[in-house]
MMTF fields as JSON, N, C-alpha, C and O atoms, coordinates in Angstrom:
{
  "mmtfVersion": "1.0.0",
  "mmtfProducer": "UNKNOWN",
  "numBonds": 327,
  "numAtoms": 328,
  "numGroups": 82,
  "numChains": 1,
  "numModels": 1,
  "chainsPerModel": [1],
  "groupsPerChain": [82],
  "chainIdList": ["A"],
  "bondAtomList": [4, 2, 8, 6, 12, 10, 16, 14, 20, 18, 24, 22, 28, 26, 32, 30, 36, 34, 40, 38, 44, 42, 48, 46, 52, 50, 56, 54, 60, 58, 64, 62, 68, 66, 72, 70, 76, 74, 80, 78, 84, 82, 88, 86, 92, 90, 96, 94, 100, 98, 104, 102, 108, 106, 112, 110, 116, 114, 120, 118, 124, 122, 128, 126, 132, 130, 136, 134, 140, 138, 144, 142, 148, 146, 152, 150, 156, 154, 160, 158, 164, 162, 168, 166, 172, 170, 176, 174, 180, 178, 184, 182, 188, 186, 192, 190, 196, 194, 200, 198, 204, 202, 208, 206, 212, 210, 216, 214, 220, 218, 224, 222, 228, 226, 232, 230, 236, 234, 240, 238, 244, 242, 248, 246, 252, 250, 256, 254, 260, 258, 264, 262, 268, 266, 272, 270, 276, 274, 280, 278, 284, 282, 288, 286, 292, 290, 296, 294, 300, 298, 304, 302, 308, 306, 312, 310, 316, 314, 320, 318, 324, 322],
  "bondOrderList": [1, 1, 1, 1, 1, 1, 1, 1, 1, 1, 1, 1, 1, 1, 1, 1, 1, 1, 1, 1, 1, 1, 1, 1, 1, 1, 1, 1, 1, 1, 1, 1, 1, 1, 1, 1, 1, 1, 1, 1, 1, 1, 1, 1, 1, 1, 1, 1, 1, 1, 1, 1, 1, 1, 1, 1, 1, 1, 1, 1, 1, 1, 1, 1, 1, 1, 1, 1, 1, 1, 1, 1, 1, 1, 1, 1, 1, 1, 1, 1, 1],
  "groupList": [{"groupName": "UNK", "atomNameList": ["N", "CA", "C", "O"], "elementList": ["N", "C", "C", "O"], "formalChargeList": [0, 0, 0, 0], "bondAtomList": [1, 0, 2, 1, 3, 2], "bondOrderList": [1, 1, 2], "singleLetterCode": "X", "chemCompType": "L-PEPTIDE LINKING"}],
  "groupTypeList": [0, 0, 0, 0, 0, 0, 0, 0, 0, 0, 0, 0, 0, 0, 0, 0, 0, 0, 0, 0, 0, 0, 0, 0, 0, 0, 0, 0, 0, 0, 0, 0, 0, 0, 0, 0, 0, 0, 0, 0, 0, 0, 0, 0, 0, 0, 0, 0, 0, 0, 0, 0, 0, 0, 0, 0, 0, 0, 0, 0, 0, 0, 0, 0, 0, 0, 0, 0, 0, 0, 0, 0, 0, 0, 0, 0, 0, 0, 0, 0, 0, 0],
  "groupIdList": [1, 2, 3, 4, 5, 6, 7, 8, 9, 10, 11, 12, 13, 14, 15, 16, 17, 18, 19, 20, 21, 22, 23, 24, 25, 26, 27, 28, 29, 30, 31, 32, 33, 34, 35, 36, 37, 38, 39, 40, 41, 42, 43, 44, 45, 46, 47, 48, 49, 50, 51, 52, 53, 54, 55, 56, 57, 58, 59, 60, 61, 62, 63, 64, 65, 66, 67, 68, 69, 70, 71, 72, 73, 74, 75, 76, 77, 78, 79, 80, 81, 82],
  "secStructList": [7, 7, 7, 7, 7, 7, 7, 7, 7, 7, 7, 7, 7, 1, 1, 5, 7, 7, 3, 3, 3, 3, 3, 3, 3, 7, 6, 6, 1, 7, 3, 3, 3, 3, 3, 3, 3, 3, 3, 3, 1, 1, 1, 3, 3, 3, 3, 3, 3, 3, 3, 7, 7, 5, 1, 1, 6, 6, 1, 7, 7, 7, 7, 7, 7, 5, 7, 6, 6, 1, 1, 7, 7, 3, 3, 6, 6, 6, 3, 3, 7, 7],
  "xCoordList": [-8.696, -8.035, -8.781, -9.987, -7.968, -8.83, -7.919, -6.742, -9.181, -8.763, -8.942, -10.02, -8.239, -8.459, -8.161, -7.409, -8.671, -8.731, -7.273, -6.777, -7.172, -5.71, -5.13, -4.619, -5.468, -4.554, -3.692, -3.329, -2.866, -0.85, -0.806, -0.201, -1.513, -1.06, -2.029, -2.578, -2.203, -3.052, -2.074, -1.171, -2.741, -1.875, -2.651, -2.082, -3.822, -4.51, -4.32, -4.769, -3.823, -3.179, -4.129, -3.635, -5.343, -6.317, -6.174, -6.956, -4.904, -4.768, -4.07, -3.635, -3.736, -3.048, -3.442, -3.654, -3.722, -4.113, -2.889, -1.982, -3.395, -3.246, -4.38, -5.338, -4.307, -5.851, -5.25, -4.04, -5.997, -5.678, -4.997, -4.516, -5.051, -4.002, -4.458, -5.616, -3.402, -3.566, -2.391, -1.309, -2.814, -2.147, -1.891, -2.77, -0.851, -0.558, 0.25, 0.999, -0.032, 1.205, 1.243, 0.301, 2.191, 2.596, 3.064, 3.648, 2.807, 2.715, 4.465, 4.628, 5.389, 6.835, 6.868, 7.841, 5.529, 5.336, 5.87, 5.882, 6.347, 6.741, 5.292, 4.284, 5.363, 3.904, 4.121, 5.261, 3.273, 3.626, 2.307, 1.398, 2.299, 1.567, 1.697, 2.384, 0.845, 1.09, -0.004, -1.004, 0.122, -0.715, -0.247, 0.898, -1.468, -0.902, -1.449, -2.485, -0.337, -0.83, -1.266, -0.638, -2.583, -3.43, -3.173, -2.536, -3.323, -3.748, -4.767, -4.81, -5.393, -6.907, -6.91, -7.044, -6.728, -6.568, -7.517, -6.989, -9.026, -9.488, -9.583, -10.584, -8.438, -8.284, -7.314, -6.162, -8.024, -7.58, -5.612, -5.261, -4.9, -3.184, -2.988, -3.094, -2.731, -2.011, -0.564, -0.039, 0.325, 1.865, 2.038, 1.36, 3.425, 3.622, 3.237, 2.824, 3.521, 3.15, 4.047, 5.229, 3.676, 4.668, 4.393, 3.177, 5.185, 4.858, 5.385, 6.361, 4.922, 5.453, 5.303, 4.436, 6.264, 6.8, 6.844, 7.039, 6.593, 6.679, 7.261, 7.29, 7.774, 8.975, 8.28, 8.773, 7.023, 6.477, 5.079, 4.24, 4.866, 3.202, 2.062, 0.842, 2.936, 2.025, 1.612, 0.635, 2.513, 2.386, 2.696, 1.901, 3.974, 4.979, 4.96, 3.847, 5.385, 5.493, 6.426, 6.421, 7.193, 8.069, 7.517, 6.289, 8.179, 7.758, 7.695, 8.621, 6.419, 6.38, 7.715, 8.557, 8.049, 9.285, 8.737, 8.031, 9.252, 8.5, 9.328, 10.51, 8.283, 8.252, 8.954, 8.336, 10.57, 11.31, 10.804, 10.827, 10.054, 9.673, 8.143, 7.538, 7.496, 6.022, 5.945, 5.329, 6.785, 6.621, 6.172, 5.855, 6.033, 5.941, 6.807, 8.015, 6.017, 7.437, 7.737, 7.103, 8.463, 8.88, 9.043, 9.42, 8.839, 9.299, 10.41, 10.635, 10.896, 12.541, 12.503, 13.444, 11.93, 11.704, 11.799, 12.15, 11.57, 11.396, 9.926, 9.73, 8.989, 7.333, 7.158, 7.437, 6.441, 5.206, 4.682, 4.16, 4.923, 4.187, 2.499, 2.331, 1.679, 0.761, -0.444, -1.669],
  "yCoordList": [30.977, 31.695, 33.007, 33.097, 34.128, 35.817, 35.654, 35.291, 36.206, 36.809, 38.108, 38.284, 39.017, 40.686, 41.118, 40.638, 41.728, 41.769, 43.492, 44.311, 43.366, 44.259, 44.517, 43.715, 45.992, 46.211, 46.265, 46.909, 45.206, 45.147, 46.244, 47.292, 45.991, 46.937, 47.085, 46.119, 48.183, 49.025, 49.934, 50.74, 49.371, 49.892, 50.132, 50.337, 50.214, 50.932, 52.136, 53.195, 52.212, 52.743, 53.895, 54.843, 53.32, 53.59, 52.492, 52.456, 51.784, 50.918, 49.806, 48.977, 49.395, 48.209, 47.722, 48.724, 46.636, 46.712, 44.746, 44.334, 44.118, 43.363, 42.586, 43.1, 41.071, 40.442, 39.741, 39.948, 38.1, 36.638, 36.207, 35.092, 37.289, 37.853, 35.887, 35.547, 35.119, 33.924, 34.327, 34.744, 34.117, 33.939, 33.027, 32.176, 32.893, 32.331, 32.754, 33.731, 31.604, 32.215, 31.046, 30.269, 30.904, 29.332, 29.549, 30.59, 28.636, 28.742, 29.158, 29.165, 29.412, 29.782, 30.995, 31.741, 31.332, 33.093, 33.425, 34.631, 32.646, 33.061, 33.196, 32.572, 34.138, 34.332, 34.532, 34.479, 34.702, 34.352, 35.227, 35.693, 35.296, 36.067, 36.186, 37.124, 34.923, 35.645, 36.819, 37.055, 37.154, 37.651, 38.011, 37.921, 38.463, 38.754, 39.891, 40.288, 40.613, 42.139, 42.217, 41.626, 42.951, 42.964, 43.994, 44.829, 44.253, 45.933, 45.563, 44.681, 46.112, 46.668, 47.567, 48.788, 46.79, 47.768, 46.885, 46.608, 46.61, 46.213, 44.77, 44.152, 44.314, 42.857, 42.685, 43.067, 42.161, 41.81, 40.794, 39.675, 41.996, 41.118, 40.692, 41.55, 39.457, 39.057, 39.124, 38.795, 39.565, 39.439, 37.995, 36.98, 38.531, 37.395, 37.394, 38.423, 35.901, 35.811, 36.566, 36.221, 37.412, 37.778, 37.918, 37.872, 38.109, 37.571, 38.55, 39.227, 38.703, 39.306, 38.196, 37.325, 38.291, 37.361, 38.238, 39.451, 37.232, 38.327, 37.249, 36.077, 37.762, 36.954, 37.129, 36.576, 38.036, 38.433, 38.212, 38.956, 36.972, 36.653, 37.642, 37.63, 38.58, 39.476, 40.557, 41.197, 40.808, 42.429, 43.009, 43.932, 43.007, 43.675, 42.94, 42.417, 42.778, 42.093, 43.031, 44.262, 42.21, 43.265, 43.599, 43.527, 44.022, 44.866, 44.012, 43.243, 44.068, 42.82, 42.561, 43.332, 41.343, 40.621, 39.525, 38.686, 39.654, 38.581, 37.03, 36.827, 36.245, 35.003, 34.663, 34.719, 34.16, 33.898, 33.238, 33.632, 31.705, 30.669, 30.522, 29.468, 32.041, 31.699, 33.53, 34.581, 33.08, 34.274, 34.094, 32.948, 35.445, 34.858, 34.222, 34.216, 33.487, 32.467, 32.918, 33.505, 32.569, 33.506, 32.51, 31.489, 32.434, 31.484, 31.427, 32.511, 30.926, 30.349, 32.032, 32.742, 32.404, 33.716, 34.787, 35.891, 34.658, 35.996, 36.461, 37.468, 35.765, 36.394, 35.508, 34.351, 36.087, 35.893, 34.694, 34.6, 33.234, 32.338, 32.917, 33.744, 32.396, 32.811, 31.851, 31.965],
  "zCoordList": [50.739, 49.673, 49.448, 49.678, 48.949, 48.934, 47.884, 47.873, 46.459, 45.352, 44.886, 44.319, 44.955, 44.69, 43.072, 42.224, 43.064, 41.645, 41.227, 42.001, 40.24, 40.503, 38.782, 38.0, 38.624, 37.179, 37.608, 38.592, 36.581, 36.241, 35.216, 35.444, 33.962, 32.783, 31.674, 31.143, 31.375, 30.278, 29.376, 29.602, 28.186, 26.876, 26.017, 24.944, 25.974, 24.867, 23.805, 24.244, 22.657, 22.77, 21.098, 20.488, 20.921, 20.355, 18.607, 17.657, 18.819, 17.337, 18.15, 17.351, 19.676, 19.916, 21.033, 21.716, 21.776, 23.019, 23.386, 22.663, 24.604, 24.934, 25.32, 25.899, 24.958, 25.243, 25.39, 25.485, 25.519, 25.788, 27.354, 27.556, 28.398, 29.285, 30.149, 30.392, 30.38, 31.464, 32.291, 31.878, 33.66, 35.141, 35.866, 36.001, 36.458, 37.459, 38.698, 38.684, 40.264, 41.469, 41.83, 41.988, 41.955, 42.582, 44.265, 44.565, 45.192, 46.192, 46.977, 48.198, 46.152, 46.181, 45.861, 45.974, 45.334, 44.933, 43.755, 43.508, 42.904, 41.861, 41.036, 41.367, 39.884, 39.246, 37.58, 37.119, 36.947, 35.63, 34.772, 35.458, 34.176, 33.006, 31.864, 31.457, 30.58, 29.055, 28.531, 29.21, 27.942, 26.805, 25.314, 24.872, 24.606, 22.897, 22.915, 23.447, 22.018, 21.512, 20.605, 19.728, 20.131, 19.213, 18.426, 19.069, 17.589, 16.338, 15.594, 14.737, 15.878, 15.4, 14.198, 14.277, 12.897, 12.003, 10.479, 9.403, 10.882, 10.232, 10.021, 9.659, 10.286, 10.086, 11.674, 11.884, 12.374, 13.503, 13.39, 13.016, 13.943, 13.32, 14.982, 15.859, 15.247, 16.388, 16.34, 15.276, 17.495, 17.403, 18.27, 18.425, 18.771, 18.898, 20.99, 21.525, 21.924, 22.605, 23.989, 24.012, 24.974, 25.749, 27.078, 27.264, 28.333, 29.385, 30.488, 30.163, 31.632, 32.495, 33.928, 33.857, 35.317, 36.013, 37.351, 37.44, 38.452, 39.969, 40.691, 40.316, 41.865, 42.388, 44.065, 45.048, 44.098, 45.283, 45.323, 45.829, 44.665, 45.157, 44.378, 44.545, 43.39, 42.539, 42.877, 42.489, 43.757, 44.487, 43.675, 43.495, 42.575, 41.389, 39.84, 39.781, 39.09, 38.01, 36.787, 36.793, 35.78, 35.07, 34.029, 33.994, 32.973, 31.986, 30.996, 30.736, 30.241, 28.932, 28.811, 29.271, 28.121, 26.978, 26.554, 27.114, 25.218, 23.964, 24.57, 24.848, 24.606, 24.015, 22.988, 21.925, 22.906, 21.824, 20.923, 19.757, 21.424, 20.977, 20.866, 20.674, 21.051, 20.803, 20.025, 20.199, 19.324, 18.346, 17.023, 16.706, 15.768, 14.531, 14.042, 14.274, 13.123, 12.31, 10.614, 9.737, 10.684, 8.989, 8.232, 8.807, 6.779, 5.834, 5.118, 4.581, 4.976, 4.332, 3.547, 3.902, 2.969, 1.541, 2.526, 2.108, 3.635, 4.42, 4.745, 5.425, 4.282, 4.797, 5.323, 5.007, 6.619, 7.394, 6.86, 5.749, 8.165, 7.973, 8.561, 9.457, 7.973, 7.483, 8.981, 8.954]
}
């Protein structure tokens, strides 16, 4: 096995970044990627969870899209479960 190391994506954006980044390639080449976007605004705010996907062994991968179901959750009132 050869593992190369390889920026997909940088967003720094001086108040937002992406961290928590986990990978995968499955031997069908399909590949997978979450991470969470951060803002850095004193009090560390996590969003919600989102992912990018390669269909070529991780040569390519697409453009973030949120995690429907690993997003924030809201309370019956309308705020931010907590």
């Amino acid at each position: 096995m050869k593992i190369q190391r390889q920026i997909i994506k940088t967003s720094f954006d001086g108040t937002r970044c992406y961290v928590h980044a986990r990978g995968l390639i499955l031997p069908t080449g399909f590949g997978l990627i979450t991470m969470q976007k951060l803002e850095l605004s004193g009090c560390d705010v996590f969003y919600g969870i989102e992912m990018m996907t390669s269909t070529d062994k991780g040569k390519s991968f697409s453009k973030p899209t949120l995690c429907r179901n690993l997003t924030r959750r809201y309370e019956e009132n309308g705020n931010k479960a907590r």
